[in-house]
PDB file of N, CA, C and O in Angstrom:
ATOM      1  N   UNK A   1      42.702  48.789 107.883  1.00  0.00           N
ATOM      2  CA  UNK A   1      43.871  48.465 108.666  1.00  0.00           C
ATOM      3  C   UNK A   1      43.810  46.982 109.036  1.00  0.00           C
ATOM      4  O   UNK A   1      42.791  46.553 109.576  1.00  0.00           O
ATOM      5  N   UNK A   2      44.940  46.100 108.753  1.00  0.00           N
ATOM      6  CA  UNK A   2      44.650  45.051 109.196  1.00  0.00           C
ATOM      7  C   UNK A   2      45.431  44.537 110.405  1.00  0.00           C
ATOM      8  O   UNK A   2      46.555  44.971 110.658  1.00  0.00           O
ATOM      9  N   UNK A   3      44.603  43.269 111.421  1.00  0.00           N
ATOM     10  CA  UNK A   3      45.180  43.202 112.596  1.00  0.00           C
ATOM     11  C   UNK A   3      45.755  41.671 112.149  1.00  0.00           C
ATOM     12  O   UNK A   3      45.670  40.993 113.172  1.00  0.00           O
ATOM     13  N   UNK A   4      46.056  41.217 111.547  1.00  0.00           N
ATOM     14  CA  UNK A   4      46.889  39.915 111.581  1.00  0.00           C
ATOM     15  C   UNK A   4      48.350  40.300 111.221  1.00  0.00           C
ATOM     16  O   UNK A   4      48.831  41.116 110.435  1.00  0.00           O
ATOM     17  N   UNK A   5      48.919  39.320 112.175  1.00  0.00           N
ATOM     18  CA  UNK A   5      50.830  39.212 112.011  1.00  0.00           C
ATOM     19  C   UNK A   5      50.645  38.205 111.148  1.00  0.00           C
ATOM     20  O   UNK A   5      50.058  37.123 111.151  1.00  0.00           O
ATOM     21  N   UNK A   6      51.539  39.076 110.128  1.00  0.00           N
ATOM     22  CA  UNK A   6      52.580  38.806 108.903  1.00  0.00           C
ATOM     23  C   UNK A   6      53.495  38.700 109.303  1.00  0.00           C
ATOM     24  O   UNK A   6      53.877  39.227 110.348  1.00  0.00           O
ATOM     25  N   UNK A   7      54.158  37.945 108.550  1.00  0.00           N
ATOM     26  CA  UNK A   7      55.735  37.481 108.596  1.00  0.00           C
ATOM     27  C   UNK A   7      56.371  38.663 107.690  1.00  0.00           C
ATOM     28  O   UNK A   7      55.959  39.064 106.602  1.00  0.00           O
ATOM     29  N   UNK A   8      57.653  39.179 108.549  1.00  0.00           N
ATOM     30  CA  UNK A   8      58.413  40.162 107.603  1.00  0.00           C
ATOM     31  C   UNK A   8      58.289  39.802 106.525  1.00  0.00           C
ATOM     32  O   UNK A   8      58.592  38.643 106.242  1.00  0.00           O
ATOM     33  N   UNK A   9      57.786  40.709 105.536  1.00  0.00           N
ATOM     34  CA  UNK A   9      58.657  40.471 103.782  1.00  0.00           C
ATOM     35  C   UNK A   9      60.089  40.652 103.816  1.00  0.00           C
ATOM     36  O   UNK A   9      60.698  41.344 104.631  1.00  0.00           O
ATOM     37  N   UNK A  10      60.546  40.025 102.936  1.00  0.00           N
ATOM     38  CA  UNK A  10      61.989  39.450 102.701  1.00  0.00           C
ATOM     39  C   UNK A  10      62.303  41.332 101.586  1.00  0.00           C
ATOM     40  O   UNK A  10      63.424  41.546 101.123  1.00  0.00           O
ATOM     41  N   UNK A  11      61.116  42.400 101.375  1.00  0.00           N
ATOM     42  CA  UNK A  11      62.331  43.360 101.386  1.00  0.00           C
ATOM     43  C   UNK A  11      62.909  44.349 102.266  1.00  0.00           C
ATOM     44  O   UNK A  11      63.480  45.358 101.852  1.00  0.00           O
ATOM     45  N   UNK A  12      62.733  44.006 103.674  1.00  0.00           N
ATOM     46  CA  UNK A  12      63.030  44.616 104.671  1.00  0.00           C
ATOM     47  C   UNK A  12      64.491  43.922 104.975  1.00  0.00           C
ATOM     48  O   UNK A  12      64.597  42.703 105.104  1.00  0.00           O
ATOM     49  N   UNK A  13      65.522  44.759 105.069  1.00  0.00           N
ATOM     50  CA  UNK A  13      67.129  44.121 105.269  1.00  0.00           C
ATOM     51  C   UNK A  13      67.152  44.327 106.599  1.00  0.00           C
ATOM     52  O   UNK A  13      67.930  43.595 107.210  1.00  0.00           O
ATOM     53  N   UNK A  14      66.330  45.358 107.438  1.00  0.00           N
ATOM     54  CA  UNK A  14      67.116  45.718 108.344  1.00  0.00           C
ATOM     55  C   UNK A  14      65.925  46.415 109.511  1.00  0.00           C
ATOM     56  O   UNK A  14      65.054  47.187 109.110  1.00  0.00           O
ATOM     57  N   UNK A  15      66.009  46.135 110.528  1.00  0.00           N
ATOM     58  CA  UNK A  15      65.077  46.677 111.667  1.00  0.00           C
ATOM     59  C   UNK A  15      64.888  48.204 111.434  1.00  0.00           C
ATOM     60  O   UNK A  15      63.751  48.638 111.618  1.00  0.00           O
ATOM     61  N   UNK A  16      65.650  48.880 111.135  1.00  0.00           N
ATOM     62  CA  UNK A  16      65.402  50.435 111.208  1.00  0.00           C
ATOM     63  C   UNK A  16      64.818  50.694 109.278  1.00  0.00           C
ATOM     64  O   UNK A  16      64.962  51.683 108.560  1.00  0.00           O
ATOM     65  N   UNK A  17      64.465  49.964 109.117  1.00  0.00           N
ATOM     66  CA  UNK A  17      63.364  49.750 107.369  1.00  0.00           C
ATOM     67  C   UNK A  17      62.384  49.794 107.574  1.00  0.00           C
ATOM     68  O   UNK A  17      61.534  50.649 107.325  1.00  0.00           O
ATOM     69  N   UNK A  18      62.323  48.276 108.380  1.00  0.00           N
ATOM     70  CA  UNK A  18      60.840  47.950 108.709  1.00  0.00           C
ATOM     71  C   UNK A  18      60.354  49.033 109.716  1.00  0.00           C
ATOM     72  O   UNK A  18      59.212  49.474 109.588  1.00  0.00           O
ATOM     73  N   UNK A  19      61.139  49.468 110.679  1.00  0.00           N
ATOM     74  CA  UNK A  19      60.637  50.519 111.624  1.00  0.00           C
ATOM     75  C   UNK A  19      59.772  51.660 111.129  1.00  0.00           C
ATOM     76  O   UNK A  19      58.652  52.023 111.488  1.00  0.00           O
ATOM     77  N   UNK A  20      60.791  52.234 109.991  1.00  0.00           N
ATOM     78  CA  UNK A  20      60.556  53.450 109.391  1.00  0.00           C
ATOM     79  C   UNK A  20      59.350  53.143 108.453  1.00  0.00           C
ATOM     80  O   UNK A  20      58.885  54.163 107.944  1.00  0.00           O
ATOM     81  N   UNK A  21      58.513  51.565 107.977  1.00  0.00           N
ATOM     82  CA  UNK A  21      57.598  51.514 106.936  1.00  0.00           C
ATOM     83  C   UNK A  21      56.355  51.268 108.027  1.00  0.00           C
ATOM     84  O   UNK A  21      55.255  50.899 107.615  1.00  0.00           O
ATOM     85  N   UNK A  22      56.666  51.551 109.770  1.00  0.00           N
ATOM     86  CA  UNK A  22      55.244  51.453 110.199  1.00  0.00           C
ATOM     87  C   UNK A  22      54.145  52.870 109.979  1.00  0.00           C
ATOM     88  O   UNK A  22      54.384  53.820 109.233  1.00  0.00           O
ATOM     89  N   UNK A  23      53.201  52.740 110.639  1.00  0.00           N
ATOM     90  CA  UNK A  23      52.933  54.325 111.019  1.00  0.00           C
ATOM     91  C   UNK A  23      53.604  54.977 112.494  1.00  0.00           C
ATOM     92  O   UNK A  23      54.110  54.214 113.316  1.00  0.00           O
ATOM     93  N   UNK A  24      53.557  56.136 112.671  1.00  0.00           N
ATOM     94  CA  UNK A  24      54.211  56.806 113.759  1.00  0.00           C
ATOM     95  C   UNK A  24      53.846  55.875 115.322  1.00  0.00           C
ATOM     96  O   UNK A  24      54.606  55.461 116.198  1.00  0.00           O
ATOM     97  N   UNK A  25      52.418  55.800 115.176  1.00  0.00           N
ATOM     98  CA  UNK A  25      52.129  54.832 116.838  1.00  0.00           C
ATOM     99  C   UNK A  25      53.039  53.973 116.600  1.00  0.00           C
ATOM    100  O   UNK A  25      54.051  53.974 117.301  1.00  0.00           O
ATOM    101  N   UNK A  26      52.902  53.191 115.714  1.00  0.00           N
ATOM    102  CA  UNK A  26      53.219  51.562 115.632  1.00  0.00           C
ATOM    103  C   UNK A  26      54.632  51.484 116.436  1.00  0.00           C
ATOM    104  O   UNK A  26      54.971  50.658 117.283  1.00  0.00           O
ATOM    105  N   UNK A  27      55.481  52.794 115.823  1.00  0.00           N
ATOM    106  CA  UNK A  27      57.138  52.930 115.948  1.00  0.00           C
ATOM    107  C   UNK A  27      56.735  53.041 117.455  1.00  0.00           C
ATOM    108  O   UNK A  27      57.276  52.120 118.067  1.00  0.00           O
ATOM    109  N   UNK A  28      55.952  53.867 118.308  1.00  0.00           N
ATOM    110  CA  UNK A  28      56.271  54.448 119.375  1.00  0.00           C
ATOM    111  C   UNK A  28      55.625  53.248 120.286  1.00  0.00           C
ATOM    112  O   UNK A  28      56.158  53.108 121.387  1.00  0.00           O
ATOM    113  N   UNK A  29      54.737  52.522 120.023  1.00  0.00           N
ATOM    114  CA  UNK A  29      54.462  51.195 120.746  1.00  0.00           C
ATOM    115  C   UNK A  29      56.077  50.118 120.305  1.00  0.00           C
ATOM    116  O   UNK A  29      56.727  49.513 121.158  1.00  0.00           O
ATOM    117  N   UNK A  30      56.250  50.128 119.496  1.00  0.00           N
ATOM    118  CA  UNK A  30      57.308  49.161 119.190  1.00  0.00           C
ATOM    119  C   UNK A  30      58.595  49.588 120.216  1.00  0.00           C
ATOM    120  O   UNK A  30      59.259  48.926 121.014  1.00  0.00           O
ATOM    121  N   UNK A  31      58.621  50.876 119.849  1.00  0.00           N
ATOM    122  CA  UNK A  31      60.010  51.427 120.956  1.00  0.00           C
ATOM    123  C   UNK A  31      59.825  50.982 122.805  1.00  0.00           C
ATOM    124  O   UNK A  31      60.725  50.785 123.621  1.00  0.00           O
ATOM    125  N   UNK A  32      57.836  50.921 123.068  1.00  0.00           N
ATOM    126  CA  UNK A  32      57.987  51.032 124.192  1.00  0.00           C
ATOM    127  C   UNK A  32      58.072  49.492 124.670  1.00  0.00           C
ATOM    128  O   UNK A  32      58.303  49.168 125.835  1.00  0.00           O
ATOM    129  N   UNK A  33      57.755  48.184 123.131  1.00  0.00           N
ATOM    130  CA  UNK A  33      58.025  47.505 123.551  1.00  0.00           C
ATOM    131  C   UNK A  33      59.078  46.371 122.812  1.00  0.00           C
ATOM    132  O   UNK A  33      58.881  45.268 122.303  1.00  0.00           O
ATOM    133  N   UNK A  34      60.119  47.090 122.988  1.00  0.00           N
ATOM    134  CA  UNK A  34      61.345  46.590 122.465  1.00  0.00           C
ATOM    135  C   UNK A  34      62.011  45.346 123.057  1.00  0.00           C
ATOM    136  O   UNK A  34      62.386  45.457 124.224  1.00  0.00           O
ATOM    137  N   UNK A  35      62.169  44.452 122.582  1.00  0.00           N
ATOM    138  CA  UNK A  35      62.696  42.877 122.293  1.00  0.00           C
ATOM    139  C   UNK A  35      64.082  42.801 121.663  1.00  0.00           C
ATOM    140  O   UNK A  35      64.174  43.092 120.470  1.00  0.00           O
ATOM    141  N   UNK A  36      65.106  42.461 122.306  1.00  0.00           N
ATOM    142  CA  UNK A  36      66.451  41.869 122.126  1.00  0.00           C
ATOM    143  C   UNK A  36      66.221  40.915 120.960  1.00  0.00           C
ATOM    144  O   UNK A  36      66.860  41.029 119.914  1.00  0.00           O
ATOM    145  N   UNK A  37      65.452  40.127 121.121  1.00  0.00           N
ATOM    146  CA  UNK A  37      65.849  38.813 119.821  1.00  0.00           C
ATOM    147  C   UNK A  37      65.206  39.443 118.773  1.00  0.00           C
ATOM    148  O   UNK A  37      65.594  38.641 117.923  1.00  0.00           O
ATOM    149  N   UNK A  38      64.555  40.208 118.157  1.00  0.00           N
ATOM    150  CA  UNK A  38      64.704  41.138 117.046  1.00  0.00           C
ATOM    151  C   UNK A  38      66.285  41.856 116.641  1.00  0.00           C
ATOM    152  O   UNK A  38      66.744  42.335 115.604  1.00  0.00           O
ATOM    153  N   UNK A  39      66.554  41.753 117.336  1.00  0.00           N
ATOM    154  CA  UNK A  39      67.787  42.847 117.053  1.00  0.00           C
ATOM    155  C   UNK A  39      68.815  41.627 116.925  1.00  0.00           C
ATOM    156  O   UNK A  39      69.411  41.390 115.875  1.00  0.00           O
ATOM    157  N   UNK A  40      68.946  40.975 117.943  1.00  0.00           N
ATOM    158  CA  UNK A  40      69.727  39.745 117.217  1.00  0.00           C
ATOM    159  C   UNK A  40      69.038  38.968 116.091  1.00  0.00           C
ATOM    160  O   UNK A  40      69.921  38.465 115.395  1.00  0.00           O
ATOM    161  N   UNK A  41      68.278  38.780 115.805  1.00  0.00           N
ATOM    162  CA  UNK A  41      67.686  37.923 114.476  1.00  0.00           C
ATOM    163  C   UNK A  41      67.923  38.829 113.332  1.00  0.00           C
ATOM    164  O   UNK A  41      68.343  38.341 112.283  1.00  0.00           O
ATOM    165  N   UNK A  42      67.717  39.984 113.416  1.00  0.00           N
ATOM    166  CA  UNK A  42      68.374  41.275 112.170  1.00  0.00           C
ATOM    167  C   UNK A  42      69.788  41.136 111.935  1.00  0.00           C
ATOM    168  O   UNK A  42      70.374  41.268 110.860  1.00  0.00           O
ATOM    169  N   UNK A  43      70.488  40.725 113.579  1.00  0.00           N
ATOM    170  CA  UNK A  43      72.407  40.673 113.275  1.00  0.00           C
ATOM    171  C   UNK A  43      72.697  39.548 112.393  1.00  0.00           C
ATOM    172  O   UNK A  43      73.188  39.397 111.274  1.00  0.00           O
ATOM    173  N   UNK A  44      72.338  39.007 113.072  1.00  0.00           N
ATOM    174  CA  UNK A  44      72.595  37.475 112.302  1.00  0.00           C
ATOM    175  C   UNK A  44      72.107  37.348 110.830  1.00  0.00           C
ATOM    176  O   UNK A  44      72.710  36.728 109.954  1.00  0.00           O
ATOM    177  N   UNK A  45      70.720  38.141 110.647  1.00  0.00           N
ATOM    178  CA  UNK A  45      70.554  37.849 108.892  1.00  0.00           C
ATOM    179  C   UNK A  45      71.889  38.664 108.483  1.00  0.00           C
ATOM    180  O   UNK A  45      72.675  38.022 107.785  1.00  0.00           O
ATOM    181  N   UNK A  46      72.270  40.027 108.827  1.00  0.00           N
ATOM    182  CA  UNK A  46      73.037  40.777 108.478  1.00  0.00           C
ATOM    183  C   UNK A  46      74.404  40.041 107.902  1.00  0.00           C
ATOM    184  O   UNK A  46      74.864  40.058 106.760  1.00  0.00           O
ATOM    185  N   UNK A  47      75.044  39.181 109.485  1.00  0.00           N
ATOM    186  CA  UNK A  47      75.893  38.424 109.142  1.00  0.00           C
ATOM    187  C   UNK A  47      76.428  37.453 108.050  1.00  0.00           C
ATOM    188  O   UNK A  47      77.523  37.385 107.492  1.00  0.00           O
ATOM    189  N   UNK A  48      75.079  36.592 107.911  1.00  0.00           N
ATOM    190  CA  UNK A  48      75.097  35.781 107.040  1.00  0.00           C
ATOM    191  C   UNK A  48      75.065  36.474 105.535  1.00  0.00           C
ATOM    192  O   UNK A  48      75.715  36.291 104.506  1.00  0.00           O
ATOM    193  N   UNK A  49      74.249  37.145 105.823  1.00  0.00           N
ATOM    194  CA  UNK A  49      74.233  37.932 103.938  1.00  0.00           C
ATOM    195  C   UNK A  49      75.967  38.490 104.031  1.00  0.00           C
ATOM    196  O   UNK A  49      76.628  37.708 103.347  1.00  0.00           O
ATOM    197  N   UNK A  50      76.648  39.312 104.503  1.00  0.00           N
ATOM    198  CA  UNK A  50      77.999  39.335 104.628  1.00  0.00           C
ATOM    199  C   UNK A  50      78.847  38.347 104.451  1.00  0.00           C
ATOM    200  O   UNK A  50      79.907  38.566 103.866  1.00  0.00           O
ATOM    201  N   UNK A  51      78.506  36.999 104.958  1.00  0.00           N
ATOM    202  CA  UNK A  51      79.182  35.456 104.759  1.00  0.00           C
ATOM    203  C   UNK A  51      79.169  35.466 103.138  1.00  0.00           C
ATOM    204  O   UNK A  51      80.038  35.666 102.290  1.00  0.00           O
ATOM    205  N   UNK A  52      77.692  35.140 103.092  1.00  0.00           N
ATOM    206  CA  UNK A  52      77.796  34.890 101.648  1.00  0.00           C
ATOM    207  C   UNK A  52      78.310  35.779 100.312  1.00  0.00           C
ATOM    208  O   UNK A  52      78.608  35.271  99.231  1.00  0.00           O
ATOM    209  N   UNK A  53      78.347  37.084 100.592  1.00  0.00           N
ATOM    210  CA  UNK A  53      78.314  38.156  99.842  1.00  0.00           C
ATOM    211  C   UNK A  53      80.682  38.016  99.817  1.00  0.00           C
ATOM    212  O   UNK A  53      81.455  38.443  98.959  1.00  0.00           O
ATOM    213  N   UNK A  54      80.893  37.491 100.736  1.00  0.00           N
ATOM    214  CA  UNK A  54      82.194  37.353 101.219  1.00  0.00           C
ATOM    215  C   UNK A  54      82.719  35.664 100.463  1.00  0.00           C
ATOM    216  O   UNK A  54      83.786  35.687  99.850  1.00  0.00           O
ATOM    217  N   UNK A  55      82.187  34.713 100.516  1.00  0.00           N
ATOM    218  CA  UNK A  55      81.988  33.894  99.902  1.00  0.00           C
ATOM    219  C   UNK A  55      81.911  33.809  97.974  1.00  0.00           C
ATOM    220  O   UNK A  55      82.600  33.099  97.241  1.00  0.00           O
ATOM    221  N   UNK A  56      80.990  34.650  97.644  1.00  0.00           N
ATOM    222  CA  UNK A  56      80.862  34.599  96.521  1.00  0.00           C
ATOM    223  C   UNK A  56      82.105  35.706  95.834  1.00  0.00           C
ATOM    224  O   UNK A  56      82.372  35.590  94.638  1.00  0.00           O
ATOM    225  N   UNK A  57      82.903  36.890  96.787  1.00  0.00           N
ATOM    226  CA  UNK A  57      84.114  37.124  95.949  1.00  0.00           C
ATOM    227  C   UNK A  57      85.157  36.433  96.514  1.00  0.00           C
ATOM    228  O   UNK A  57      86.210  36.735  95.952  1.00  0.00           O
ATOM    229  N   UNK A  58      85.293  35.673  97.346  1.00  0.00           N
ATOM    230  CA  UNK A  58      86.276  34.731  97.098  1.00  0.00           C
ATOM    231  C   UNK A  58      86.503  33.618  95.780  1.00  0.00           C
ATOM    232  O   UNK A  58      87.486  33.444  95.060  1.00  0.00           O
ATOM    233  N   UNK A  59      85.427  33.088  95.793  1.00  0.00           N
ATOM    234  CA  UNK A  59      85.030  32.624  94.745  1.00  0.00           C
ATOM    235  C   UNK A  59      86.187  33.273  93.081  1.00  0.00           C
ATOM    236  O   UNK A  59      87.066  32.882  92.313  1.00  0.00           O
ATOM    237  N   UNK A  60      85.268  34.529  93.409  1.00  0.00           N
ATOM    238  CA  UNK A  60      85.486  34.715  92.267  1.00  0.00           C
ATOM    239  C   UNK A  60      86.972  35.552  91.987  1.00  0.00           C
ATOM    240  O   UNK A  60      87.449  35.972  90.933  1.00  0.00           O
ATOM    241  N   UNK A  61      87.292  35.584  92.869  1.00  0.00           N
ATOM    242  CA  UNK A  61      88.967  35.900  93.145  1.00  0.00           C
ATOM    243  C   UNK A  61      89.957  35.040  93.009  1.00  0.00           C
ATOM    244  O   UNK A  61      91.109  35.398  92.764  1.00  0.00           O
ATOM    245  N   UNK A  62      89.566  33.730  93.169  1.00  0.00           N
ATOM    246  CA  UNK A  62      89.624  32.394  92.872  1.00  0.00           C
ATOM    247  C   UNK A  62      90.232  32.098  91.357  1.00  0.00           C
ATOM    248  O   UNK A  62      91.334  31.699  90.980  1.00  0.00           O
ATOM    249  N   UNK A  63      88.992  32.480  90.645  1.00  0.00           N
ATOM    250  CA  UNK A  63      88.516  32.537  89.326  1.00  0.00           C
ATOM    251  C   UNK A  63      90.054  33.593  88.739  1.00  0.00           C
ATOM    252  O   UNK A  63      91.089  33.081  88.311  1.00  0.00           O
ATOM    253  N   UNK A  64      89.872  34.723  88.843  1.00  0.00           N
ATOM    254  CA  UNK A  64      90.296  35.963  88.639  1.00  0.00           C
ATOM    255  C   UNK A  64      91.976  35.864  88.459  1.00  0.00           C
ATOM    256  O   UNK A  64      92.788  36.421  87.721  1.00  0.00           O
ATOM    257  N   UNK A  65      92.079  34.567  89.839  1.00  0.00           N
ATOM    258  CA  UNK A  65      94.118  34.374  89.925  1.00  0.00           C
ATOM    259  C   UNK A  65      94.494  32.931  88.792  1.00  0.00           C
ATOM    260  O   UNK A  65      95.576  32.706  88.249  1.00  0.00           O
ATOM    261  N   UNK A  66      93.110  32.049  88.677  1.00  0.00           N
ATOM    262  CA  UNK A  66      93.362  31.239  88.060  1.00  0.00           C
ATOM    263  C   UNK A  66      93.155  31.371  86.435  1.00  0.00           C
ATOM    264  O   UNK A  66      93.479  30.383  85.777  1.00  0.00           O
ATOM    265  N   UNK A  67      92.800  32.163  85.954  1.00  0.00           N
ATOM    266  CA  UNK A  67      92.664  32.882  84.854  1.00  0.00           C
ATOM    267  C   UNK A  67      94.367  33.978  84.413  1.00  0.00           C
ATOM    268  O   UNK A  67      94.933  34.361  83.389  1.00  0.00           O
ATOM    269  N   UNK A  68      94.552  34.068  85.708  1.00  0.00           N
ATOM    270  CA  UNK A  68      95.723  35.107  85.500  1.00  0.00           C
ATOM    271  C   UNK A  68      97.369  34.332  85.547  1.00  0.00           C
ATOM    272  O   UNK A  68      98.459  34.579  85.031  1.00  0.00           O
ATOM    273  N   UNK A  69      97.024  33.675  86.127  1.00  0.00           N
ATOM    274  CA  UNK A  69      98.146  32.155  86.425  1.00  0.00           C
ATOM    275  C   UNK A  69      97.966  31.724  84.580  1.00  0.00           C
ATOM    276  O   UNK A  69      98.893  31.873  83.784  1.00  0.00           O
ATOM    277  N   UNK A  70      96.823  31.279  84.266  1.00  0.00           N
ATOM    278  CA  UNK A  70      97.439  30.898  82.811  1.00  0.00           C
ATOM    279  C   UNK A  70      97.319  31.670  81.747  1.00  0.00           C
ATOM    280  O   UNK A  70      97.565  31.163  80.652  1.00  0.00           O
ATOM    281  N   UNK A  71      96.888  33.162  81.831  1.00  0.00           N
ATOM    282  CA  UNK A  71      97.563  34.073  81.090  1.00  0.00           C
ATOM    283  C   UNK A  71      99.309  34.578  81.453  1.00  0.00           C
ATOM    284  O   UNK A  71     100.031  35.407  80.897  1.00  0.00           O
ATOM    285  N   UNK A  72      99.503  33.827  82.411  1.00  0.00           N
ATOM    286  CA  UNK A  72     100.957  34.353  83.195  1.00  0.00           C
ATOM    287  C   UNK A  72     101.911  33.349  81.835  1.00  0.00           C
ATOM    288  O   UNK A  72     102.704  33.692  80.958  1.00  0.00           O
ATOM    289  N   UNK A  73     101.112  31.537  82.402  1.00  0.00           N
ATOM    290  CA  UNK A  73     101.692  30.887  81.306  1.00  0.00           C
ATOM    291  C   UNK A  73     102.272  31.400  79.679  1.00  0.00           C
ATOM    292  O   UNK A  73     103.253  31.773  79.036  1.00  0.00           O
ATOM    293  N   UNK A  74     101.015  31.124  79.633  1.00  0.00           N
ATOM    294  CA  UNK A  74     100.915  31.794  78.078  1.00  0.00           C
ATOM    295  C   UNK A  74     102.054  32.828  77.095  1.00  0.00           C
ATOM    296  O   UNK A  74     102.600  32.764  75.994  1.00  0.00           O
ATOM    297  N   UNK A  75     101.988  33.926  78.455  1.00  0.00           N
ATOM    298  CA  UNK A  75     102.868  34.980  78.024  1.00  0.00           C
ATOM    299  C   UNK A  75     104.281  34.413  77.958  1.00  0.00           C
ATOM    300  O   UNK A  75     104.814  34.341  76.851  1.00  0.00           O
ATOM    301  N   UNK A  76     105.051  33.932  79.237  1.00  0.00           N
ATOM    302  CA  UNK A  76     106.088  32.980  79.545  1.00  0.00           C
ATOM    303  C   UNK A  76     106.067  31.956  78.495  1.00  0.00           C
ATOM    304  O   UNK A  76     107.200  31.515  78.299  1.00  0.00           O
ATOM    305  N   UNK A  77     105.334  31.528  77.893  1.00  0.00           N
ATOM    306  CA  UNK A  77     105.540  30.910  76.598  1.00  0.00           C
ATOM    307  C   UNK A  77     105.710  31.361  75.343  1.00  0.00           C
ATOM    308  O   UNK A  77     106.469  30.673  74.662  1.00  0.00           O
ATOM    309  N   UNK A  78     105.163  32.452  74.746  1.00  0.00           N
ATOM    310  CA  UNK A  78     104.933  33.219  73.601  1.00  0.00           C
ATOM    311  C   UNK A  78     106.540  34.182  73.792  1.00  0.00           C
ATOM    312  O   UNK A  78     107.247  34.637  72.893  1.00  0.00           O
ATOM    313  N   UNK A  79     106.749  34.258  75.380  1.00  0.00           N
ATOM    314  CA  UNK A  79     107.984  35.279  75.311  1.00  0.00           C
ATOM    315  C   UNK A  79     109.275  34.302  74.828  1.00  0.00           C
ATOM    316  O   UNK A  79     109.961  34.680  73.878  1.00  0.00           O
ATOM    317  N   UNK A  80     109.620  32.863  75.606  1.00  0.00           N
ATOM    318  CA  UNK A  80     110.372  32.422  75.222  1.00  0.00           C
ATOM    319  C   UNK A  80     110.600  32.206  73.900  1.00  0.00           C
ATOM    320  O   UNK A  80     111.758  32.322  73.498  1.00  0.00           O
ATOM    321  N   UNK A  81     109.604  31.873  73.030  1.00  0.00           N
ATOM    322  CA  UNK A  81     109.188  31.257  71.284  1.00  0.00           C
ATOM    323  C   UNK A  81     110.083  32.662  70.761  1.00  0.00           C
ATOM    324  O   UNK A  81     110.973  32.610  69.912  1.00  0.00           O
ATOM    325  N   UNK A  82     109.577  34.070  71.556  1.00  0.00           N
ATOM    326  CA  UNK A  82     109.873  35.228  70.864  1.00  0.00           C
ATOM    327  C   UNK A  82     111.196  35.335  70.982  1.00  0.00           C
ATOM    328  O   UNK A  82     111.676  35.730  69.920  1.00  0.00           O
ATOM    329  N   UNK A  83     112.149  35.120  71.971  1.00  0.00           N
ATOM    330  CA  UNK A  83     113.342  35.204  72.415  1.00  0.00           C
ATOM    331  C   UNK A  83     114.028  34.015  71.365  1.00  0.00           C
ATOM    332  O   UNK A  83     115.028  34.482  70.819  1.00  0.00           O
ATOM    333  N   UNK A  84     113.818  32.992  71.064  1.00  0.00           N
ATOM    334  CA  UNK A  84     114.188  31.738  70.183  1.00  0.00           C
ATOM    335  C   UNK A  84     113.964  32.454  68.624  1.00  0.00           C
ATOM    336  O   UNK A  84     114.509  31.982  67.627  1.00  0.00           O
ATOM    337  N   UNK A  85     113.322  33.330  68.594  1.00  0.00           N
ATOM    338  CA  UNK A  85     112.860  33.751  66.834  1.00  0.00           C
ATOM    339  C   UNK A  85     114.420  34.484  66.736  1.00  0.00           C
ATOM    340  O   UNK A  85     115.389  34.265  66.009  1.00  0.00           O
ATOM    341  N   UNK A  86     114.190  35.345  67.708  1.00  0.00           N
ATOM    342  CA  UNK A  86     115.330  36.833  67.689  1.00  0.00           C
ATOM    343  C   UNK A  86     116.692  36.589  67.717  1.00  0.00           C
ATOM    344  O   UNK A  86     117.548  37.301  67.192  1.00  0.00           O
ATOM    345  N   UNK A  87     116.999  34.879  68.761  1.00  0.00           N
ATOM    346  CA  UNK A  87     118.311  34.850  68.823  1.00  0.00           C
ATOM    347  C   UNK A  87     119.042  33.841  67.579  1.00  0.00           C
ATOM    348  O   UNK A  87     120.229  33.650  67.314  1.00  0.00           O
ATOM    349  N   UNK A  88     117.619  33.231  66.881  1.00  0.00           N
ATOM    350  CA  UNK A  88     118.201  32.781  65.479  1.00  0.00           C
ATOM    351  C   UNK A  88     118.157  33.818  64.197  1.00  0.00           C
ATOM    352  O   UNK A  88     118.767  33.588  63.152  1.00  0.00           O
ATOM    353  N   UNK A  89     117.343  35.001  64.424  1.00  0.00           N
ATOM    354  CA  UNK A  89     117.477  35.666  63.758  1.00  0.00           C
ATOM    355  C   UNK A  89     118.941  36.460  63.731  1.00  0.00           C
ATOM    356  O   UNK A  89     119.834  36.624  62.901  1.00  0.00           O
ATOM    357  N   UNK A  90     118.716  36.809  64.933  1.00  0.00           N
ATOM    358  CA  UNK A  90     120.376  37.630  65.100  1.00  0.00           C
ATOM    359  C   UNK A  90     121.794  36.688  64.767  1.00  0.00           C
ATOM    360  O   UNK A  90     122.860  37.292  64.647  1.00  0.00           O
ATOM    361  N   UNK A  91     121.765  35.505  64.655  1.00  0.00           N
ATOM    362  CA  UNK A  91     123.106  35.019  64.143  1.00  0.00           C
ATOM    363  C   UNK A  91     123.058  34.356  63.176  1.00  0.00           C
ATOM    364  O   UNK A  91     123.954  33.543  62.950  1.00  0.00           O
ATOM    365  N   UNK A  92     121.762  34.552  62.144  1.00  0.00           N
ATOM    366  CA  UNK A  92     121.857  34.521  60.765  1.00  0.00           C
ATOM    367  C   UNK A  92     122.699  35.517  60.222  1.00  0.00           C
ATOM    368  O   UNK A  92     122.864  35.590  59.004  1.00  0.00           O
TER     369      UNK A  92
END
């Protein structure tokens, strides 16, 4: 068993993870000595991973309208060319 503090590993997302990966004392000393800025330092990672996770589909929603804007073109072009074939065809 070892007695040195470690720094969370980065695969714990969330206070009730790390809670659940102590042994049973650990939880029941931890409960009896429970700390606010844990629980805010968990919100806030929470938050931020949400920022970014919020961030990166904007992004790509971004992507998604500007891709669709010039397939919009495109079509609006290929339709007019098609409309110009048909209406010289039809008064041949």
């Amino acid at each position: 068993m070892s007695t040195s503090w470690e720094p969370l590993p980065s695969i714990y997302r969330s206070k009730q993870e790390f809670l659940a990966s102590l042994p049973p004392w650990r939880r029941l000393l931890q409960k009896l000595n429970w700390h606010p800025t844990i629980d805010t330092s968990v919100q806030q990672y929470e938050l931020e991973q949400r920022m970014l996770q919020m961030s990166k589909e904007d992004e790509q929603m971004k992507k998604e309208d500007e891709r669709l804007r010039k397939l919009d073109e495109r079509f609006d072009e290929l339709s007019s060319k098609l409309s110009a074939i048909l209406s010289s065809s039809g008064t041949s």
